[in-house]
Every structure is written in structure tokens, then in C-alpha cells.
C-alpha positions as CSV (number, residue, x, y, z in Angstrom):
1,X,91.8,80.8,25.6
2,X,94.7,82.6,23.7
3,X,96.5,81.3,20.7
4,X,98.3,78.9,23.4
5,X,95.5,77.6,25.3
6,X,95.5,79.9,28.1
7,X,91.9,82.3,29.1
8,X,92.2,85.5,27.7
9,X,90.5,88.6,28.3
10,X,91.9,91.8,26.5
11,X,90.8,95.0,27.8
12,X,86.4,95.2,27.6
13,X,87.0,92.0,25.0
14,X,86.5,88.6,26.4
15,X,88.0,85.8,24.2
16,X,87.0,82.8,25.8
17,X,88.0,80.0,22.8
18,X,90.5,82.3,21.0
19,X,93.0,79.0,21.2
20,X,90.9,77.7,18.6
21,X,90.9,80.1,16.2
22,X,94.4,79.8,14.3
23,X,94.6,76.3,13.7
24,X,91.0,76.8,12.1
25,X,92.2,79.8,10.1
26,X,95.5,78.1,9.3
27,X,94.1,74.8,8.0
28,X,92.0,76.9,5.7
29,X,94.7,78.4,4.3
30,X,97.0,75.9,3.4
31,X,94.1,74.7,1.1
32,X,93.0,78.1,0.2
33,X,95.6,80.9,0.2
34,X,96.0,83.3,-2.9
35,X,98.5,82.9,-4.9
36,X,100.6,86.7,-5.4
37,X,104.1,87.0,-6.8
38,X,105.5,88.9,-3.8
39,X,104.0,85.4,-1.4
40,X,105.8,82.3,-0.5
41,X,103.6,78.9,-0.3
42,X,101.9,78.7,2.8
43,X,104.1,76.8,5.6
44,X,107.7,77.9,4.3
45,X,107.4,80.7,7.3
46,X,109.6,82.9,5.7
47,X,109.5,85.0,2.4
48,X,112.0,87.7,0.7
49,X,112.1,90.6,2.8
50,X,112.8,92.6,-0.3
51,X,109.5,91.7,-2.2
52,X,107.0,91.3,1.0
53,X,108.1,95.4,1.5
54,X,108.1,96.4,-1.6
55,X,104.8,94.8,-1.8
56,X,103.4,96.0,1.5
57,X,104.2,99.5,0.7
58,X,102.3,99.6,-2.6
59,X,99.7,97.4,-1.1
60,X,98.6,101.1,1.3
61,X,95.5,102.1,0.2
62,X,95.5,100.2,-2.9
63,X,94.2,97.0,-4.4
64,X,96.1,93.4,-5.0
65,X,94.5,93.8,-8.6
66,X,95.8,97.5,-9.2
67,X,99.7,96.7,-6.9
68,X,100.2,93.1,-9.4
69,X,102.0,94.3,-12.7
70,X,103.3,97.8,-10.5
71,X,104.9,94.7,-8.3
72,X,106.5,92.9,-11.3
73,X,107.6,95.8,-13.4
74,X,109.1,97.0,-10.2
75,X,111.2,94.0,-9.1
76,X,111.4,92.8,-13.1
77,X,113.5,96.6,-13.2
78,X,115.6,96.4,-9.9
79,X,115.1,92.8,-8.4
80,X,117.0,93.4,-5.2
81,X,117.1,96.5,-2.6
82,X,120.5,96.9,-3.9
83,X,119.5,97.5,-7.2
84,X,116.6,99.8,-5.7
85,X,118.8,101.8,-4.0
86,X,121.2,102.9,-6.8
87,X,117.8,103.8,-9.1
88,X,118.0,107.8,-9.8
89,X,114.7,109.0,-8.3
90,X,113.0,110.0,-10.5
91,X,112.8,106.7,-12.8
92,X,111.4,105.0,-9.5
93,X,108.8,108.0,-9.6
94,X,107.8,107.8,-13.2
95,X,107.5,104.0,-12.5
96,X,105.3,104.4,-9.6
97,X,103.1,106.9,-11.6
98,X,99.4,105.8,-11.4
99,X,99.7,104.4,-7.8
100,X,99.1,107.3,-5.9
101,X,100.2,108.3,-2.5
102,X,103.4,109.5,-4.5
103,X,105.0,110.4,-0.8
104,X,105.1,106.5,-0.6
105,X,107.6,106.4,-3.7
106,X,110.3,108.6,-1.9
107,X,110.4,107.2,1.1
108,X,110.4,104.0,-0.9
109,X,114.1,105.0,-2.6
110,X,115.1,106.7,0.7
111,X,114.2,103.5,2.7
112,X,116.0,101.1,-0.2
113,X,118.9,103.3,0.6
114,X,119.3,102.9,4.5
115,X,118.9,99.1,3.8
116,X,121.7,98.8,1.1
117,X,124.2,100.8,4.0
118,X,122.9,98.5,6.3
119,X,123.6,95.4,4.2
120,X,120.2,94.0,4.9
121,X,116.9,94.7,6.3
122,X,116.8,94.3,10.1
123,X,114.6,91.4,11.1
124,X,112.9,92.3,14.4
125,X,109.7,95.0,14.0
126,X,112.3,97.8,16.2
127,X,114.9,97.8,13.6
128,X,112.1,97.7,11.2
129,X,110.0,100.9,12.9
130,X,113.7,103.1,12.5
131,X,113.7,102.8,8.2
132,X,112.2,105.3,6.6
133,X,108.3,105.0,6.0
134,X,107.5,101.9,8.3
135,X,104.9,102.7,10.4
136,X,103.6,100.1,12.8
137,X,101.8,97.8,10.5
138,X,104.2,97.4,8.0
139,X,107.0,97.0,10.4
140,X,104.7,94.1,12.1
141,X,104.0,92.6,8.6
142,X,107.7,92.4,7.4
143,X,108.8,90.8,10.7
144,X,105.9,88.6,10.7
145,X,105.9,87.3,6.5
146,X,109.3,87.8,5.7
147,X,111.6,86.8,9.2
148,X,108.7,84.4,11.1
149,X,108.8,86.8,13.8
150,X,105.7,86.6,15.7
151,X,103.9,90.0,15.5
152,X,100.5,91.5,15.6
153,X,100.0,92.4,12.1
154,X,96.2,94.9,11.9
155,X,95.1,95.9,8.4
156,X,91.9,97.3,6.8
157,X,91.3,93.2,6.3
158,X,92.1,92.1,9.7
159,X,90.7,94.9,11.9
160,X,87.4,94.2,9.9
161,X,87.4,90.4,10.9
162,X,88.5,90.4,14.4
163,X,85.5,93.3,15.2
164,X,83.3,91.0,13.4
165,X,84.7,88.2,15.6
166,X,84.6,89.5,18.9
167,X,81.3,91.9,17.8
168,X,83.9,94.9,18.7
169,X,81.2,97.4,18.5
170,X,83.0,100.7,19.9
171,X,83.2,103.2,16.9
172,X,86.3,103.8,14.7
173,X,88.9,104.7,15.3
174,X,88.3,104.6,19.2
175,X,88.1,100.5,18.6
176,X,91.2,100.0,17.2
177,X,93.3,99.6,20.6
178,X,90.5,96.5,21.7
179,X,90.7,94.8,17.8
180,X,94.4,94.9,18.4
181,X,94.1,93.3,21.8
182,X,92.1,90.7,20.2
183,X,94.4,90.0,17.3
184,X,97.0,90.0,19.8
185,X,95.3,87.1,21.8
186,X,94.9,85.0,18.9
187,X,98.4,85.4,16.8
188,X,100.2,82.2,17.5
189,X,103.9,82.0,18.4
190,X,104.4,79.6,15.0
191,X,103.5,81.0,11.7
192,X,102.8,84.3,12.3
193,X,103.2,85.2,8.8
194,X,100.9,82.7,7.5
195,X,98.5,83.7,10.1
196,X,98.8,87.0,9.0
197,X,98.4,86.5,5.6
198,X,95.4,84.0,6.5
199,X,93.7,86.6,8.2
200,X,94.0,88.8,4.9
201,X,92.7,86.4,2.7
202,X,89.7,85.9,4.6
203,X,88.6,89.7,4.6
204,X,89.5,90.1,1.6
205,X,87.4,86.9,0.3
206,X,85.3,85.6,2.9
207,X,84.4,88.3,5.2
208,X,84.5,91.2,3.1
209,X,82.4,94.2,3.7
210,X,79.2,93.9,2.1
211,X,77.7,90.0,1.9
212,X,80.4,88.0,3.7
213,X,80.1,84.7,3.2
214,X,79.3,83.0,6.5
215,X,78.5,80.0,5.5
216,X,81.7,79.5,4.3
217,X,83.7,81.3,6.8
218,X,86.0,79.1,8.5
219,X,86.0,80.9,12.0
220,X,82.0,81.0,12.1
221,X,81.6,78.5,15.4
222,X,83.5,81.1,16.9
223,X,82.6,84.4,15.8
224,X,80.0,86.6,17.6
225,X,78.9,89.3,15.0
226,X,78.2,87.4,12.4
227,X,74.2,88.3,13.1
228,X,75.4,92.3,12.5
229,X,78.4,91.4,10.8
230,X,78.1,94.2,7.9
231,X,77.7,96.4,10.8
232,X,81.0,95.9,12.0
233,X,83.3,97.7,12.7
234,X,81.3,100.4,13.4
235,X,82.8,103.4,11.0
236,X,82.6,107.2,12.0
237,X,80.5,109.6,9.5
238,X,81.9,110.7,6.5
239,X,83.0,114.1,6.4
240,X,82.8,116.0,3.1
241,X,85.4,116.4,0.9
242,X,86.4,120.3,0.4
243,X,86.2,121.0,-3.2
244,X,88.6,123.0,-4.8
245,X,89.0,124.7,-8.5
246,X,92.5,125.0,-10.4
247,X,94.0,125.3,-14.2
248,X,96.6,123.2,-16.0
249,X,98.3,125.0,-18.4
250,X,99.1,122.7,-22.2
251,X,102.3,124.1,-23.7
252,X,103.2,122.8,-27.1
253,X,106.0,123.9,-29.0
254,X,107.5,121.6,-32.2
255,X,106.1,118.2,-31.2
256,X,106.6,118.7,-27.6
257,X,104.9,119.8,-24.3
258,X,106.3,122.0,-21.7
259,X,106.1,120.1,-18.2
260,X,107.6,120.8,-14.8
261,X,108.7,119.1,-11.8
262,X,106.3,119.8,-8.6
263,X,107.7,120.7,-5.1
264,X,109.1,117.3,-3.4
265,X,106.8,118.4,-0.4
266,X,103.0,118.5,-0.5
267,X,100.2,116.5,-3.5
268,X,101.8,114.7,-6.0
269,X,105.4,115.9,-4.8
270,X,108.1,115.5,-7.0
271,X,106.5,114.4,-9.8
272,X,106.5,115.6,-13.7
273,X,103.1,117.6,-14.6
274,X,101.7,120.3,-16.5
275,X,102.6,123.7,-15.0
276,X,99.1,125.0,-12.8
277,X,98.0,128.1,-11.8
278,X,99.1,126.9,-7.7
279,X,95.9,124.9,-6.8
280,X,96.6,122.8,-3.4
281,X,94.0,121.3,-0.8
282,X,93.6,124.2,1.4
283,X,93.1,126.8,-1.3
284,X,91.8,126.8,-5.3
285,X,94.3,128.1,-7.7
286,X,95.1,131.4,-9.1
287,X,93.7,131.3,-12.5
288,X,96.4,133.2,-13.8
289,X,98.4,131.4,-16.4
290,X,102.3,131.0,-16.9
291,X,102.7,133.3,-19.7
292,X,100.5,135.7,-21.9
293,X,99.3,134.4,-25.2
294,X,95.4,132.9,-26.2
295,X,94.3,130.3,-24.0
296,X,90.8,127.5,-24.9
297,X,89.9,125.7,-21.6
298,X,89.9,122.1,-23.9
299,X,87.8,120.5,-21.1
300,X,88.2,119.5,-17.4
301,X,89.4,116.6,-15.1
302,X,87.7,115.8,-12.0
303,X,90.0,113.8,-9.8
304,X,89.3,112.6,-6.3
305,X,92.1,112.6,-3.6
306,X,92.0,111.1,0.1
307,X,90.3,114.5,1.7
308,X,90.3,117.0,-1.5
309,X,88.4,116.6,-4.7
310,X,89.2,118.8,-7.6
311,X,87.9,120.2,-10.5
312,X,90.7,121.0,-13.3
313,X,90.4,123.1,-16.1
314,X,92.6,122.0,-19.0
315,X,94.0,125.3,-21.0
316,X,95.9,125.2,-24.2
317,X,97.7,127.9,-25.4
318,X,97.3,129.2,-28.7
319,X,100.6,130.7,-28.9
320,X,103.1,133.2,-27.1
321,X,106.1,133.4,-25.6
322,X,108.4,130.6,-24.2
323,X,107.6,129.4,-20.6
324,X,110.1,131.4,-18.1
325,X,111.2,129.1,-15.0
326,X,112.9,125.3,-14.4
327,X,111.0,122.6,-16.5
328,X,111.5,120.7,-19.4
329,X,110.6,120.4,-23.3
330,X,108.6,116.9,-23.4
331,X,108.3,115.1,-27.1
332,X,104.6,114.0,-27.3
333,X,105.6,110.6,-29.1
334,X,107.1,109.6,-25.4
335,X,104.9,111.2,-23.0
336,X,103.9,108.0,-21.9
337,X,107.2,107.7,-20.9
338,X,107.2,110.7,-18.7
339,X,105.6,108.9,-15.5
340,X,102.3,112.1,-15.3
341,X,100.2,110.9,-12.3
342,X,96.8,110.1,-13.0
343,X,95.6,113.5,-12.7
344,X,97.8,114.9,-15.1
345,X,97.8,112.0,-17.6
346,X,94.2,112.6,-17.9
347,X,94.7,116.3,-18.1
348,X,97.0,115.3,-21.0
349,X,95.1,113.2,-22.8
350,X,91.9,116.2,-22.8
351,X,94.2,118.2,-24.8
352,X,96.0,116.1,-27.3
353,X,91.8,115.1,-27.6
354,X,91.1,118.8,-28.3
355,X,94.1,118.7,-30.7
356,X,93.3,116.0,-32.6
């Protein structure tokens, strides 16, 4: 049965009692749903468009825990879309700095902006689809959380519990058209959003992906894999990271550090960082440093990216000439203040070490 009582068979996935499945899922989460600041209580079907995107985009690849005080420091700074949208660049940068996936903070300003022309955020997930950086699932999402539209919302959480579900046992990503054909059968026209966010909960809590708690699992009459459940879904191999080599280049002059502004296209585009010797994921870097003088490696960073890992050696200069080329003098009593991804506030914080 679908989510209104009708059989249902999607593609090589037979759902025979899917109509039972959201009310289950929905009764456990009126008594049980988190409670996040970008949420509203379960059964007010609607939520601020403003907060359920903001929060969806810094949600990509990132963790509730880690996305909380980036989500209220955000919308503490600029609590609207309007006030998003007039926010220079690169303060919206600097704030994201530490998120990663800093691609997702331009198109966040660049989408804020479309909306503020448009004088709102279009409700249905088509309109949603055409702002900048919406791809399917957050366009789903917003519709579904923020405008009750009913829409098939498929996350790392959800595509993990319907394969468990319906024992979906196709490989990644080759399943993901049948899991989406199963959470299609089963999102009910009325509170989509809840059911979204239901769905969430529970493979974030319940059915996570090592020791998901069965017992406990609401939707355990009706699921099928829970026999093989940390099986599912059944992920390709992992394919080795490429490893790659660079230098970061420390240059202090009176109390202050020398740091540029990276290319707005490619890793860690457009934000503040120590000047590097042009290390990237296809190719290690130069080793060549910006200007002559005596340079002590102080140590090294190793930093992990989504298909590159790198191995960073920090240089500090031990005097020469001025650095030639846009950047900007830096004081060290604010460079907290300077918004450095991870990579190069960890770079920084080997040399002031070494200095100290």
C-alpha cells in the first residue's frame, strides 16, 4: 500500500504495507523529534524558509553538532535573507570559515541575493531548483519543511533507512533511483515536512550506520533488512585518495602576517590564507617560495579533503624582501578575526608555535 492506502510497487521494489509506515514514523515523532534552532515543533507544517535553507545548506556534508553555533552566529549576524543579501562577501566567508565546502558560502550570498530581488523564496521545489545552489534535495527539503509542500526529500539519513526498509540491496549509487521510488511511495500528502524530518531523526538516532537500534525502531514490523541491516545500503569500494605535497609560506613583518585571497574558482576559493607554492588536487606544488630570503619548514599540516589528502609544509621566513603581488598585511592579535579555513588556521597556529 502507498502512503494513501493504495498497492504499490515501485520499479524491482514491492511495498506491500507502505500505508502503514507514516503514521508509525509520525506518531514517533511527535514524541521524539530533536529539538534544532532552525526546526519548528512537530505538527505546525511549516517553518521559516530563511532558516530551514540556511540550515540545509550548511547541514551538506556536515554534522548537526558541528552546523549549531555556525547556524546561530549566522542568523544572530543577518537574521533575514534580506539582511544576508546586503552582507559584503567576504564577512559571510570569514564567518563560514571552518565549515568547509567553501563553494557552498558563495552560492550561499549569490542565492540570498536572487531571493531579496525576488521578494521571497518561491515555495514550489521548480522555483526552488532555479536559485542558485539548490540541487534536488534541498529544493525538495525547503518545499517540504518550510512551505508543506509534499516532496520526496532523500538524504544520507533517509536513503540509509528506506534500503534498510525495503532490503534495497543493488549497490550505490546504482540504488538510488529504487530508494527514491520507495520514499516516494511512502511520503504522505500531509506533513511532508514532518515526515521528512521524521525520517532524519530516525537515521540519525535509531537506525544509524553501525548498531541500529531495532528494538526500538519504530518501523521494525515493517522493515525487511533489519536481519542485514548494517549491510545496507550496499556502498561501492573506496577509492584511494591521491596524495599530494605543497608549502605555505609564514610572512611576518611588525606584528603582522602577510596573507592573500585565493582564486574564487577551485579548493578553498575565495578565501584568506597563507600565500603557497600553487599546490591543487591534480598536481603537488612548486616548492618555490614567494620571495628570496631564509626559510625553516616550522612543521607540517596534514588535512584531508573529499578526494585529495595533503601534506603541507609550514615555512617561515627569516627575513627578506617585501611580498610582490595583491594581498594584505594581517595584525596577529586579530587573526582570529581573519576567517583562515581549517587548513590554514592550523598552518597558522604551527608557526606562531615555532615562534613562541
Amino acid at each position: 500500500m502507498d502512503a494513501r492506502g493504495q498497492s504499490a510497487k515501485c520499479g524491482k521494489v514491492d511495498i506491500p504495507r507502505a500505508g502503514s509506515i507514516a503514521p508509525a514514523l509520525l506518531g514517533w515523532y511527535d514524541a521524539h523529534a530533536r529539538a534544532l534552532p532552525w526546526r519548528a515543533p512537530p505538527g505546525a507544517n511549516r517553518a521559516d524558509p530563511y532558516r530551514v535553507w540556511l540550515s540545509e545548506v550548511m547541514l551538506q556534508q556536515t554534522t548537526v553538532a558541528a552546523v549549531i553555533p555556525y547556524f546561530e552566529r549566522f542568523t544572530t549576524r543577518w537574521s533575514d535573507v534580506a539582511a544576508l543579501a546586503a552582507a559584503p562577501e567576504e564577512e559571510v566567508m570569514a564567518a563560514w570559515a571552518g565549515l568547509g565546502y567553501y563553494s557552498r558560502a558563495r552560492r550561499l550570498v549569490e542565492c540570498a541575493r536572487v531571493v531579496a530581488d525576488l521578494g521571497a523564496f518561491p515555495e514550489d521545489e521548480a522555483g526552488l531548483r532555479a536559485l542558485p545552489g539548490l540541487g534536488a534535495y534541498t529544493a525538495a527539503a525547503v518545499a517540504a519543511i518550510a512551505f508543506g509542500q509534499r516532496a520526496v526529500v532523500v538524504d544520507a539519513n533517509v536513503e540509509r533507512v528506506v534500503a534498510r526498509l525495503f532490503d534495497i540491496d543493488e549497490p550505490l549509487p546504482a540504488a538510488r533511483a529504487a530508494i527514491r521510488e520507495a520514499a516516494d511511495a511512502i511520503t504522505p500528502d500531509a506533513r511532508s515536512g514532518d515526515f521528512a524530518q521524521a525520517m532524519m531523526d530516525l537515521g540519525a538516532g535509531i537506525c544509524s550506520v553501525r548498531a541500529p537500534q531495532c528494538l526500538i525502531c519504530p518501523l521494525r514490523s515493517d522493515c525487511r533488512g533489519q536481519a542485514r541491516a548494517e549491510q545496507l545500503p550496499v556502498k561501492p569500494p573506496k577509492k584511494a585518495k591521491a596524495q599530494r605535497i605543497g608549502h605555505a609560506w609564514w610572512i611576518e613583518r611588525d606584528g603582522a602576517v602577510w596573507l592573500i585571497r585565493r582564486p574564487a574558482s577551485g579548493m578553498l576559493g575565495g578565501m584568506r590564507a597563507l600565500p603557497d607554492d600553487g599546490w591543487n588536487a591534480r598536481r603537488d606544488g612548486s616548492g618555490n617560495p614567494p620571495l628570496d630570503g631564509g626559510w625553516q619548514e616550522a612543521g607540517r599540516v596534514a588535512h584531508v579533503f573529499t578526494h585529495v589528502a595533503l601534506d603541507l609544509a609550514v615555512m617561515v621566513s627569516q627575513g627578506g624582501d617585501n611580498p610582490s603581488g595583491e594581498g594584505e598585511w594581517w595584525p596577529l592579535a586579530r587573526l582570529d578575526e581573519a576567517g583562515l579555513p581549517t587548513l590554514y588556521a592550523r598552518a597558522a597556529a604551527v608557526a606562531m608555535a615555532r615562534k613562541g
